[in-house]
C-alpha positions in Angstrom: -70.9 216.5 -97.6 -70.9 213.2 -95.4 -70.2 211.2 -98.7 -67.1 212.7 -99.4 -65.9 212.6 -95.8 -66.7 208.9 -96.2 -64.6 208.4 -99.5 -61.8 210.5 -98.3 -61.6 208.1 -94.9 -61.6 204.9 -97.0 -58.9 205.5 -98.9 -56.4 202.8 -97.3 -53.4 205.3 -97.3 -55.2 208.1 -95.5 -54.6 208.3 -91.3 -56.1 210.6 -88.8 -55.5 210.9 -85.1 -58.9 212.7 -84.7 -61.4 212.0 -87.6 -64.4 214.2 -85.7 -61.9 216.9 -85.7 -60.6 216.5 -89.3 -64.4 216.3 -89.9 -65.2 219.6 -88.3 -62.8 221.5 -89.9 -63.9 220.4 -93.3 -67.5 221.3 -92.1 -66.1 225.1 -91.5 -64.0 225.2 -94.6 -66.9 224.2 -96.4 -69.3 226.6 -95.2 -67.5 229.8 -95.3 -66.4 228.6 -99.2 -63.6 228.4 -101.3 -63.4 232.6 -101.2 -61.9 232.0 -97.6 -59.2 229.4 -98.5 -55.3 229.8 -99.0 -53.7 226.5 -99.7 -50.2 226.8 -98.1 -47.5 224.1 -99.4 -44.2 223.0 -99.5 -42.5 222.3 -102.7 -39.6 219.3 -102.2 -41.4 216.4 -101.4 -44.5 217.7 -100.7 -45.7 219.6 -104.6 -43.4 217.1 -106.2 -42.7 213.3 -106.1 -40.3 211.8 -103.4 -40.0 208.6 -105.3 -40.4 207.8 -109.0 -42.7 204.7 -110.6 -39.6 202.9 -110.1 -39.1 203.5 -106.6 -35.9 205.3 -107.3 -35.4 208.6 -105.5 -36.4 212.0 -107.2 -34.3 215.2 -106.8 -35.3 217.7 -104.8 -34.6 221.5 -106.0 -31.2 222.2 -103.8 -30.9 218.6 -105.5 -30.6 219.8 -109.3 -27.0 222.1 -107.8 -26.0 219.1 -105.9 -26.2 216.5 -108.9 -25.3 218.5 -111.4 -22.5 220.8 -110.2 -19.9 218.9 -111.3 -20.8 219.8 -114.8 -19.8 223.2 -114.0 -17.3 222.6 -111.4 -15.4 219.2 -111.0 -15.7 218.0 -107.3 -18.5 220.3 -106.4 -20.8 217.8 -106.1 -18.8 215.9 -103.4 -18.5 219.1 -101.4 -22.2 219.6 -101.2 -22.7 215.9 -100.3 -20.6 216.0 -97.4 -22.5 218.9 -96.1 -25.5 216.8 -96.4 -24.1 213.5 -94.9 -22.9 216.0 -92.1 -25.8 217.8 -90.9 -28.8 215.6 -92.8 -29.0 213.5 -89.6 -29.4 216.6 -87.0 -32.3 218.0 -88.9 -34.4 214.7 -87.9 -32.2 213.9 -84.6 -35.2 212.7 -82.2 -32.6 213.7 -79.2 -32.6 217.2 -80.3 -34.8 220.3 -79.4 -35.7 222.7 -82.4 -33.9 225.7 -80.7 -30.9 223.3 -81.0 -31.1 222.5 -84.4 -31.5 225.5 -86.1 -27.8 227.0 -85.6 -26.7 223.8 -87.5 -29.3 224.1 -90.4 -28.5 228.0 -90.7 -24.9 227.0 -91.1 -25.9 224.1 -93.4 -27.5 226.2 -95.9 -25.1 229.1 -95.7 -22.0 226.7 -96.6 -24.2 225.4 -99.9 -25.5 228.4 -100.7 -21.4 229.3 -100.5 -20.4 226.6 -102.7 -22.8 227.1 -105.3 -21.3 230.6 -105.6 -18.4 229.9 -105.8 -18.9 228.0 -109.4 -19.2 229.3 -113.0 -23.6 228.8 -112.5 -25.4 231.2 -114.8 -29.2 231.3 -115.5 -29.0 229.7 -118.6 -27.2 226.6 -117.5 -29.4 226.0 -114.3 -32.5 226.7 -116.8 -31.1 223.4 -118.7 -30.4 221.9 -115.5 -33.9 222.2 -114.6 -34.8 221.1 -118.1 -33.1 217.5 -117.6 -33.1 217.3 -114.0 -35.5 215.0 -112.1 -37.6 217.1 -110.0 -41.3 215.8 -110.9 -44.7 216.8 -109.4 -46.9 214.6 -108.2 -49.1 212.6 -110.7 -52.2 215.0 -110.8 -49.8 217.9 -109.9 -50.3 219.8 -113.3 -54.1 219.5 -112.7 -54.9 220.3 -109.6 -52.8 223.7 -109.2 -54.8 224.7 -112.8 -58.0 223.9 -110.9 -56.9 226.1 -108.1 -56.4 228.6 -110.0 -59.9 228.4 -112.3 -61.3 228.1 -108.8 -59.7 231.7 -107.4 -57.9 229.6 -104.5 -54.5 231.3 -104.0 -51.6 228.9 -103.5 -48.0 230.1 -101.2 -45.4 228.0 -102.0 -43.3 228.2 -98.9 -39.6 226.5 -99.6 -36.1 226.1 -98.1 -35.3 225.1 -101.5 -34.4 226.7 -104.7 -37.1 229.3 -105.9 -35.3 229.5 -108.8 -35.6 226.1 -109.6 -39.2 225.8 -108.5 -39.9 228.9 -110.6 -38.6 227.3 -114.2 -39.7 223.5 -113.1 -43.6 225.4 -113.2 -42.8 227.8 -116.1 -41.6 224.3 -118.0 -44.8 222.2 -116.4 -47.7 224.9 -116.8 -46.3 227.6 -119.6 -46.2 230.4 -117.2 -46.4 230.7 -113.1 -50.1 231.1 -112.4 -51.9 234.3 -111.4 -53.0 231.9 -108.3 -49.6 230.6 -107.2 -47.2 233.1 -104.8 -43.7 231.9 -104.2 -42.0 232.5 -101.0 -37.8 230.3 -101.2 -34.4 231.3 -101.6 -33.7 233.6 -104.7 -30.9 233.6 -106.6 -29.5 237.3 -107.6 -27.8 237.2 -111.3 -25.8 239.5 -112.3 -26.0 241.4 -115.7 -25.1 238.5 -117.6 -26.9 236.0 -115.9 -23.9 234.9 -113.8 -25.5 233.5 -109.8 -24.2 236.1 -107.9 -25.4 235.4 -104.4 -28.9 234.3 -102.4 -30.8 236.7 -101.6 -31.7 237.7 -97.9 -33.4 236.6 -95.6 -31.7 232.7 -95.8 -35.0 230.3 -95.6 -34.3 226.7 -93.7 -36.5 224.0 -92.9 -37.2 225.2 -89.4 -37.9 228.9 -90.0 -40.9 228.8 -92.8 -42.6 231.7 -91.1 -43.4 235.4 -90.9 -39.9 236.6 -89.9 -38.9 235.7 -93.5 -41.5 237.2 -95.6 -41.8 240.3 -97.2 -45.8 241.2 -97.0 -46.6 243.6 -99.9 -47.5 243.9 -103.0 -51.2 242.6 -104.9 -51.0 238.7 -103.9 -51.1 239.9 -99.9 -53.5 242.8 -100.8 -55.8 240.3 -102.5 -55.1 237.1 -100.3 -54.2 237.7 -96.9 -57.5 237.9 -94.9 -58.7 234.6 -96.0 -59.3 233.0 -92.7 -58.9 229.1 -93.6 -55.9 227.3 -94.3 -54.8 223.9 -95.8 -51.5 223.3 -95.0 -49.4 220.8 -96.5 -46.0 219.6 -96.2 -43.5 216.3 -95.7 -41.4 216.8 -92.1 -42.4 218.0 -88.8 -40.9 221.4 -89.5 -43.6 222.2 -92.0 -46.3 222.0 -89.5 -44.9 225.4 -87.5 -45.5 227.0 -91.5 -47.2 230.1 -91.5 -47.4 233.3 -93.6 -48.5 235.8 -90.3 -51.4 236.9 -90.9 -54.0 236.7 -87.8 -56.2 234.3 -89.8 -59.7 233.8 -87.3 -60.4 230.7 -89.0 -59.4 226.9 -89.2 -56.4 225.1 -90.2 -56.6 221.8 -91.8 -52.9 220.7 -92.0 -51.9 217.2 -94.5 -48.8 215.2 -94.1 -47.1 213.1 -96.6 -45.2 210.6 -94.9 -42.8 209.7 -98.3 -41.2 206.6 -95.9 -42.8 204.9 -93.6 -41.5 204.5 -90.3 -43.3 203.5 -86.8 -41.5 206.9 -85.1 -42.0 209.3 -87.5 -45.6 207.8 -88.1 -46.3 208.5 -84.7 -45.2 212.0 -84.9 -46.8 213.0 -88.0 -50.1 211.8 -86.2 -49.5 214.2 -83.6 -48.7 216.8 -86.1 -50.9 216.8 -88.8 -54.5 216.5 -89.1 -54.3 214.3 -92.0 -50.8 211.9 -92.7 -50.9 210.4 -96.4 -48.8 207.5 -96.5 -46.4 206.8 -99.2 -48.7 207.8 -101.8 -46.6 210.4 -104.9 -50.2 211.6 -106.1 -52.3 214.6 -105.7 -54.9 212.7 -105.0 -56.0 213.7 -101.9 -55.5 217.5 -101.6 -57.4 217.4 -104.7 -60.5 215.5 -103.3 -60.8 218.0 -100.4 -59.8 221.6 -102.7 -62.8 220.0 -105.4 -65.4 219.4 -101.6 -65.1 223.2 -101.4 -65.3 224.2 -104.8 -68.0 222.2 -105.6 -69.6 223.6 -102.5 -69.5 226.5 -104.0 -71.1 225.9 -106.9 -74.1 223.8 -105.3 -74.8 227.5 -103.3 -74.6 228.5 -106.0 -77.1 226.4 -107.9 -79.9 227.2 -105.0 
């Protein structure tokens, strides 16, 4: 499909360190068919929109605690912030190696996840948190996981954020989770009256989005996990080390948004990721490459 390739590389906004590799992967993804892909994505930043139409910031799942906690519990809000002010700049310290960071992220996540348990949440108030709050997927968002699905190409969502939050934000957007769409992100435990007891085990940060924290069974694995080809998505370095463990014998073809531009983290995400989108908030182009291999599939199909 040359004249796709071509339309994909001309979009202004689209980079690639290596467009004969990005172009051989696409070859191989193509071939083998959309029976062979798993999309594998991030949720904060990455699913949903980092910026607005105004340019103002939108919330990320943890977000929708931190901006709203004070609702349930004066002050909390400040709490959380500090934690983020604190340990925010180690997660993207250039200086630091990721064995060093991650003892600061575990304790990051462990002192919010702490605070948020410590106030009156229950499932019904988060579910009309989630209602008003200002998480957002990307424009074409709605469409393109629907297309997935119609097309039978399972979708992880692999998060350090709130799976409860990403859970209702979908139930809201598309009526009901998909049969497609698998979430793997930190899981709230109610109690019988729908008070937030705790976070479930294992704790999920932005640096350890692997196998260690999965729990492989069940149908979606059953089903899903010998696909060989991946698309990987996601908006920081760490999502690039994502993985769900299976020994997949295939390719992976890995997209970066880069939400904010800058000339370092440019150059990294060029190392990183096959593809780097730059500040673009649209589906666009995981949905030109998902409808390449479906429509693959259906021009087999036609001969």
């Amino acid at each position: 499909m040359p004249g796709s390739f071509e339309k994909l590389f001309a979009e202004s906004h689209v980079k690639c360190r290596d467009r004969e590799d990005v172009e051989k992967k696409l070859e191989k993804i193509l071939t083998d068919g959309v029976n062979e892909l798993l999309v594998l994505s991030d949720f904060d930043y990455t699913l949903s929109r980092a910026f607005d139409e105004n340019g103002d910031r939108c919330w990320s799942t943890l977000g929708v605690f931190d901006i709203l906690a004070d609702e349930v519990q004066p002050g909390l809000s400040k709490e959380i912030l500090q934690l983020w002010e604190y340990y925010h700049p180690i997660e993207f310290d250039p200086h630091m190696s990721l064995d060093e960071k991650i003892p600061h992220m575990e304790d990051w996540w462990s002192k919010a996840h702490e605070l948020i348990c410590s106030a009156p949440f229950t499932k019904k108030i988060l579910e009309g948190f989630v209602a008003k709050s200002n998480v957002r997927l990307r424009e074409g968002g709605e469409e393109w996981i629907r297309h997935l699905e119609h097309s039978g190409v399972p979708l992880v969502v692999f998060s350090a954020g709130s799976g409860d939050v990403i859970h209702m934000h979908l139930n809201n957007k598309l009526g009901k989770i998909p049969d497609n769409v698998h979430i793997i992100a930190n899981m709230i435990e109610y109690d019988g009256k729908g008070h937030l007891e705790k976070f479930k085990e294992p704790l999920i940060h932005v640096f350890n989005k692997n196998a260690t924290v999965i729990q492989k069974n069940g149908p979606f694995w059953d089903a899903h996990s010998t696909r060989k080809h991946l698309l990987l998505m996601g908006d920081s370095l760490g999502d690039i080390h994502m993985d769900v463990g299976e020994d997949h014998q295939g390719v992976t073809l890995k997209i970066g948004f880069l939400n904010k531009y800058s000339d370092d983290l440019y150059k990294r995400f060029l190392q990183g990721f096959d593809i780097v989108v730059l500040n673009d908030q649209t589906m666009k182009i995981p949905d030109m490459i998902t409808k390449m291999v479906t429509s693959s599939k259906n021009e087999k199909a036609a001969v």
